[in-house]
C-alpha positions in Angstrom: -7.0 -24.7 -14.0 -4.9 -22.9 -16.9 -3.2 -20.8 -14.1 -2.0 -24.2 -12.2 -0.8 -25.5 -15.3 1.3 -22.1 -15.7 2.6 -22.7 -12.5 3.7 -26.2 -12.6 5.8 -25.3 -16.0 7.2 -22.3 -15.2 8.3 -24.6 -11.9 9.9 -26.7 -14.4 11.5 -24.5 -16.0 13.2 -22.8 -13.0 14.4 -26.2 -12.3 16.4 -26.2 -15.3 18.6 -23.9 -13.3 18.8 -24.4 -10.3 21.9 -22.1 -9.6 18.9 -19.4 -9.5 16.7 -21.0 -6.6 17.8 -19.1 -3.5 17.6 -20.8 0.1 15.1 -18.2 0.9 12.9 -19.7 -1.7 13.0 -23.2 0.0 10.7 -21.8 2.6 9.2 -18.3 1.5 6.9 -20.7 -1.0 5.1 -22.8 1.8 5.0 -20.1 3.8 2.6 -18.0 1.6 1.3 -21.4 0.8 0.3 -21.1 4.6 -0.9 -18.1 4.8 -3.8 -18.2 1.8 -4.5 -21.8 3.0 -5.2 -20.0 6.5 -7.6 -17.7 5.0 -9.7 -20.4 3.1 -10.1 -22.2 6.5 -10.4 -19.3 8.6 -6.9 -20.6 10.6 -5.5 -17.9 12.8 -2.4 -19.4 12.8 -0.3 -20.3 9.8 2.4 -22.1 11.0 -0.6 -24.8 12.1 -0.6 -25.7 8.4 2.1 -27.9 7.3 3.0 -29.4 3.7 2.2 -33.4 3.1 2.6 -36.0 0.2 -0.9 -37.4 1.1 -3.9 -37.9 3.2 -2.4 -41.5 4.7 1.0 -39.3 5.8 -0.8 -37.2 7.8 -3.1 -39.3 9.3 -0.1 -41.5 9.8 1.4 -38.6 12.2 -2.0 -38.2 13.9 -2.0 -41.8 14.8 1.6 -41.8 16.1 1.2 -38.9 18.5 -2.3 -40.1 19.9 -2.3 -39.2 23.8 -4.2 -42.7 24.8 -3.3 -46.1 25.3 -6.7 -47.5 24.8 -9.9 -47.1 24.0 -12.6 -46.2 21.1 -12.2 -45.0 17.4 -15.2 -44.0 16.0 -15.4 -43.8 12.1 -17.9 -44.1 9.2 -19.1 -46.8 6.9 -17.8 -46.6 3.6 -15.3 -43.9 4.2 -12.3 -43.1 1.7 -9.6 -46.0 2.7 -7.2 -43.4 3.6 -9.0 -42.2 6.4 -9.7 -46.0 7.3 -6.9 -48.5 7.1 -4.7 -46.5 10.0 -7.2 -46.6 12.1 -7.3 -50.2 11.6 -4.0 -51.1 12.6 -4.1 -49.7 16.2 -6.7 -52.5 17.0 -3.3 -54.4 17.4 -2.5 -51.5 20.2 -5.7 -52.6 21.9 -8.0 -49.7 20.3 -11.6 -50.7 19.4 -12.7 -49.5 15.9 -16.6 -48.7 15.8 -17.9 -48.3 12.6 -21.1 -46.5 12.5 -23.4 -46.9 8.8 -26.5 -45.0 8.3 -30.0 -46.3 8.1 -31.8 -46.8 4.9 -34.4 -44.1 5.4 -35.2 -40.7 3.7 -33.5 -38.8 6.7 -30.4 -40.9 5.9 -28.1 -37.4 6.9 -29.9 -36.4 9.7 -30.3 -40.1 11.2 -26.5 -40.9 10.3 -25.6 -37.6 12.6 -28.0 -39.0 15.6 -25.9 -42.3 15.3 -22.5 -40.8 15.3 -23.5 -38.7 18.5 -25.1 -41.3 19.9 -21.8 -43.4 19.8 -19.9 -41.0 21.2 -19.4 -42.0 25.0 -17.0 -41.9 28.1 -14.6 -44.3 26.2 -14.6 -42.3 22.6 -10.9 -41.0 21.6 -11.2 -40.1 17.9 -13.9 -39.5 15.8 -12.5 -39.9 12.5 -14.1 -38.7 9.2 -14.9 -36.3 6.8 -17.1 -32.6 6.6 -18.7 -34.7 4.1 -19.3 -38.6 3.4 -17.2 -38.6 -0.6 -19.8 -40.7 -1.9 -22.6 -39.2 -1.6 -22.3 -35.8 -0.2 -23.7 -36.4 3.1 -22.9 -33.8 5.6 -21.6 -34.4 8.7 -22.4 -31.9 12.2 -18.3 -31.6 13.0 -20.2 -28.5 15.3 -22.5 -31.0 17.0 -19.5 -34.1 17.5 -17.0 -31.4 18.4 -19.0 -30.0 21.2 -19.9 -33.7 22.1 -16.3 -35.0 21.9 -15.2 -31.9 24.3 -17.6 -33.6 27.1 -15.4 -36.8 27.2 -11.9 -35.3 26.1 -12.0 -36.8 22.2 -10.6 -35.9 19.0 -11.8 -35.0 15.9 -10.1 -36.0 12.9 -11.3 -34.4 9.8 -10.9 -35.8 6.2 -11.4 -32.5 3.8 -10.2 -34.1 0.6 -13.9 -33.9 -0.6 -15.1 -30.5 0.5 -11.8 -28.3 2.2 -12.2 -25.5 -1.2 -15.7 -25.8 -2.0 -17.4 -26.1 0.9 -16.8 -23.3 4.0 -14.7 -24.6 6.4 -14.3 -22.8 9.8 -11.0 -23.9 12.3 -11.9 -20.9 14.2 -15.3 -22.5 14.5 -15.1 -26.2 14.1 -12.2 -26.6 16.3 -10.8 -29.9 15.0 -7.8 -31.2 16.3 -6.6 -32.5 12.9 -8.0 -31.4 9.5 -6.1 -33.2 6.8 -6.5 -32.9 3.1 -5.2 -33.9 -0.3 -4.4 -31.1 -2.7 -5.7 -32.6 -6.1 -9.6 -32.3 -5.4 -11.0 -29.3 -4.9 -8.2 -27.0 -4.1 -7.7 -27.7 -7.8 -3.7 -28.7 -7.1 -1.9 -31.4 -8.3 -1.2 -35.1 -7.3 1.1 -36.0 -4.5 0.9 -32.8 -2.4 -1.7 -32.0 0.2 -2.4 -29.5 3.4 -2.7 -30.2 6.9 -3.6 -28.6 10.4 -2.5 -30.0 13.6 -4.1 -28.5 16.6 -2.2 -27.6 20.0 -3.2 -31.5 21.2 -0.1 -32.3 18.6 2.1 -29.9 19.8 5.5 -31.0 20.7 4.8 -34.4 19.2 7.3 -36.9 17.0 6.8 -36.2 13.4 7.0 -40.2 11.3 9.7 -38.5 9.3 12.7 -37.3 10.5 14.4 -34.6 7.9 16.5 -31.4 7.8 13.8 -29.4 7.0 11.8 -29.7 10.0 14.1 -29.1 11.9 14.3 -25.7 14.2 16.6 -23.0 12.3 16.8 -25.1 9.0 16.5 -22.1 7.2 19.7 -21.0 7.9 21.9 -23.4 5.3 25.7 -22.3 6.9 24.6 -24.5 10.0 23.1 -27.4 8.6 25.7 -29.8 9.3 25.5 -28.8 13.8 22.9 -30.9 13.8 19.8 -29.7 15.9 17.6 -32.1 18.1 14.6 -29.5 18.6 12.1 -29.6 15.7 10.3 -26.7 14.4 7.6 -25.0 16.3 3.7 -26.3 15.9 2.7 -28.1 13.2 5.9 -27.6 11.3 7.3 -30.4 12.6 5.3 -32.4 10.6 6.1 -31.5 7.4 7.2 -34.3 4.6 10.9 -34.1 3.3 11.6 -32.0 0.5 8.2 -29.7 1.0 10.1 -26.9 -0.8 9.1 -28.9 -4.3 9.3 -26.0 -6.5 6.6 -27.4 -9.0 4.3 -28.7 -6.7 4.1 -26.1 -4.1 3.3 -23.1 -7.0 1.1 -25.1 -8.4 -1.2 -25.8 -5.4 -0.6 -22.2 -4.5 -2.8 -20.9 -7.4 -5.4 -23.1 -6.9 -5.9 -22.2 -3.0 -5.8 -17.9 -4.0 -8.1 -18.6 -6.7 -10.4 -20.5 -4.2 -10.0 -17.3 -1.5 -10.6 -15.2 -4.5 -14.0 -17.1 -6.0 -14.9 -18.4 -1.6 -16.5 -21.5 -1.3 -19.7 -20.0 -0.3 -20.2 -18.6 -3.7 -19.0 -22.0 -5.1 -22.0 -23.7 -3.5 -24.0 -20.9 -3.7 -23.6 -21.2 -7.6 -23.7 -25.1 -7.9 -26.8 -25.4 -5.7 -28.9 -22.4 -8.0 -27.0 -24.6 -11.2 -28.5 -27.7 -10.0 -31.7 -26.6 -8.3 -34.1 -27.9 -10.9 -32.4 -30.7 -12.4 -32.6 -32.4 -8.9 -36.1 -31.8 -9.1 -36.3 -33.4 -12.2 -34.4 -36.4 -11.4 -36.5 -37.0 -8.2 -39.9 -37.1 -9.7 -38.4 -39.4 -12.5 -38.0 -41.7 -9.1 -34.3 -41.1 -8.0 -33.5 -40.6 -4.4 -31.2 -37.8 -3.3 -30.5 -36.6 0.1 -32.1 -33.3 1.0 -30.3 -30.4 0.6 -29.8 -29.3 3.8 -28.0 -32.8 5.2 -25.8 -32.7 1.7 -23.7 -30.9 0.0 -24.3 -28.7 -3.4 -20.6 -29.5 -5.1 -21.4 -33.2 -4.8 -23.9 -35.4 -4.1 -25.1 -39.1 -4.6 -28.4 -40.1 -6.5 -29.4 -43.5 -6.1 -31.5 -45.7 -8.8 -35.1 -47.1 -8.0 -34.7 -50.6 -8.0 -36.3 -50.9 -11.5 -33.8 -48.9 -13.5 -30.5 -51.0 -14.6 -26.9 -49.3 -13.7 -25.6 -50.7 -16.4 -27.7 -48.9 -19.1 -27.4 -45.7 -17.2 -23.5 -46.2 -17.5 -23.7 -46.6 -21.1 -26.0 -43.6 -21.6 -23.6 -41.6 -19.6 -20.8 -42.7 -21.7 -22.8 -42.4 -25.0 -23.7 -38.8 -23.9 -19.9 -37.7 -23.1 -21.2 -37.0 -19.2 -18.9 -37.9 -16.7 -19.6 -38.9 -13.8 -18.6 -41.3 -10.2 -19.7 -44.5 -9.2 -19.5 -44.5 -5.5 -21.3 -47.7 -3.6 -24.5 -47.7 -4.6 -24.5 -43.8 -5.7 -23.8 -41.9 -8.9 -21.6 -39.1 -7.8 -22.2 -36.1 -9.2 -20.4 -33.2 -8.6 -21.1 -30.0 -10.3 -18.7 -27.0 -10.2 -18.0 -23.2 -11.6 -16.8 -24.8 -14.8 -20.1 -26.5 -15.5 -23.3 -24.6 -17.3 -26.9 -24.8 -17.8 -25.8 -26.8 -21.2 -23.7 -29.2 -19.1 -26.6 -30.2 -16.8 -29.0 -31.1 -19.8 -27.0 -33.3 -20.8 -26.6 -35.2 -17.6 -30.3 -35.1 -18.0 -30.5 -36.5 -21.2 -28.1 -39.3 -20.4 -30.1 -40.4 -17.1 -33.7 -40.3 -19.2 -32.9 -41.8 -22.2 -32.5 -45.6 -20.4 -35.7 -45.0 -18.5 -38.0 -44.0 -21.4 -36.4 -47.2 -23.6 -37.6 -49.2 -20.9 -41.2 -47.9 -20.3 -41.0 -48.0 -24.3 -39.9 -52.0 -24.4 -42.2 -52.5 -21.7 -45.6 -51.4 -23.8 
C-alpha cells in the first residue's frame, strides 16, 4: 500500500540521522507493533507476539523447545516448504513425519479434515500446518484438531502466511500453541520481517538466537555491558536480533492498523460477493473449485478439466495482463479490496478465450 511505502522511506530517512533515534524508540515500535497485531488475532496478551525474519526462524524455535523426545508429526501434502523441511530434520531425533494428502473427490476440504482427525492418535505431538492449504485455499478445522489434539496432549502449529490479515483469526478461540507468520502476504508488509505467537507451552524455553535484545531489562542501555543470563518474559525471548529495524517495523505497522481498520471479515466478505458469480461461471464452463464453505474467499484454486491445455490458459492470462499463481495442479487466484468488477472480467476473458478456440478448431 501507498501508506507502507510512506513508512518504509520516511524509515530511511530517519536513518540518515541516526543521532535522532532515541533508545526508547528501539522498543516503543514493536511494542505497538504488538499491540495492533493482538487485535487482528484477537491475542490477549501482547507480549505473546514477538518480531521474526521469517516463517523457517520461528518454526526453527518451535522445533528447538519441543517438550518430547519421540513420537508423531503430523503435516500436510503439499504444504509451503517452510513449514515442511524442519519438521523433516527431527526424523534424525527419532520423530515420525506423517504426511496426510487429500482424496481426489468433490468433498476434497471436508474429506482432507476427516483424514487429519483421523490421524491424530495417542502418539501425535504436532500437527503442523496452515488455517489454510496456500495452494488452493482449502480450509483447515484448527477448532476441530485443536479440541482433538487436547485429548492426547499435542500441539498445533499454525502456518498464517496465507490467511493471518484476510481471513479472521481467533487465539482466544483457536488456542494454538504456535501461530507463525510472514509479514509480506496479506498483512501487506514488506520482505524479511514477520509475526509470531508462542503459547505458554514455550514459556521459559531457549530462543535459537542469543542477542542483547532479548534479554530481560535490555531496554535500559547504561547496563548493557552487566551482562544478564534471564531472557525476557513470554514470547519475547524469541525475538530475532536487531527487531528494532526502523524501516521494517513502520512499515509492517501500517499494514497490520490498516488491516484492524478494513477487519478481515469485511475483506472476505467483499472478495466472496466480488467473486460470487464469476465462480459460477467458471464452474459450468467445467472447472472445479472447492465449495465455499471448505475454502477460503481471498484465495482459492480452480483446477482444469482434463481437456483444456495449461499452457494456453497461461498464455491467455499473460496476453490479457491477469495475474495469477500456479500452485500444483491449481491456478491460484486470489482476489482482494484492490480488485473490481472490471478486474474479474478480465480473468474471465483470459480463461474463455482458450476454451472457445478449441471447441472452434475442433468443428
Amino acid at each position: 500500500m501507498k501508506k507502507v511505502e510512506k513508512a518504509g522511506i520516511e524509515g530511511l530517512k530517519k536513518k540518515r540521522k541516526p543521532f535522532h533515534i532515541t533508545s526508547e524508540e528501539f522498543f516503543q515500535q514493536t511494542e505497538d507493533l504488538r499491540s495492533h497485531y493482538s487485535k487482528l488475532i484477537d491475542n490477549p496478551e501482547p507480549n505473546r507476539i514477538t518480531v521474526i525474519p521469517s516463517v523457517s526462524y520461528g518454526i526453527a524455535n518451535v522445533i528447538n523447545n519441543l517438550p518430547f523426545k519421540d513420537g508423531e508429526i503430523i503435516i500436510c501434502s503439499e504444504q509451503f516448504p517452510s513449514n515442511v523441511y524442519p519438521w523433516l530434520v527431527l526424523k534424525e531425533r527419532g520423530f515420525e513425519v506423517t504426511t496426510v494428502s487429500p482424496t481426489d473427490s468433490e468433498n476434497r476440504g471436508e474429506s482432507w479434515n476427516e483424514k487429519i482427525l483421523s490421524s491424530i492418535t495417542s502418539k501425535t505431538r504436532v500437527v503442523a500446518l496452515g488455517h489454510i492449504h496456500w495452494s488452493d485455499g482449502t480450509l483447515f478445522r484448527l477448532d476441530a484438531i485443536r479440541k482433538k489434539l487436547n485429548e492426547v496432549g499435542g500441539l498445533l502449529v499454525v502456518d498464517g502466511t496465507q490467511s493471518v490479515g484476510a481471513l479472521p483469526f481467533s487465539i482466544s478461540k483457536i488456542q494454538p500453541d504456535a501461530l507463525i507468520c510472514a509479514g509480506y502476504k496479506w498483512l501487506m508488509g514488506p520482505y524479511s520481517i514477520g509475526l509470531a505467537y508462542y503459547g505458554p507451552a514455550f514459556d521459559g524455553g531457549v530462543p535459537i538466537e542469543e542477542n542483547w535484545i532479548n534479554r530481560l531489562d535490555s531496554d535500559d542501555f547504561s547496563q548493557l555491558v552487566n551482562y544478564q543470563p534471564e531472557y525476557r518474559e513470554q514470547a519475547l525471548r524469541y525475538e530475532v536480533g536487531e527487531h528494532s529495524n526502523f524501516i521494517l517495523i513502520p512499515m509492517l505497522h501500517e499494514g497490520v492498523k490498516q488491516l484492524v481498520r478494513w477487519t478481515p471479515e469485511a475483506i472476505q466478505s467483499y472478495t466472496k460477493d466480488l467473486m460470487q458469480d464469476a465462480v459460477a461461471e467458471m464452474l459450468e464452463l467445467g472447472f472445479n473449485i472447492e465449495k465455499p464453505e471448505n475454502r477460503s474467499h481471498h484465495l482459492f484454486g480452480v483446477r482444469l478439466p482434463k481437456t483444456i491445455d495449461l499452457a494456453k490458459i497461461k498464455e491467455s492470462f499473460v496476453r490479457n495482463k491477469v495475474s495469477v499463481s500456479y500452485r500444483g495442479d491449481s491456478i491460484r487466484i486470489s482476489p482482494h479490496v484492490y480488485n473490481d468488477e472490471m478486474d474479474v472480467r478480465k480473468l474471465l476473458k483470459a480463461m474463455k478465450e482458450p476454451i472457445f478456440a478449441s471447441k472452434q478448431a475442433n468443428k
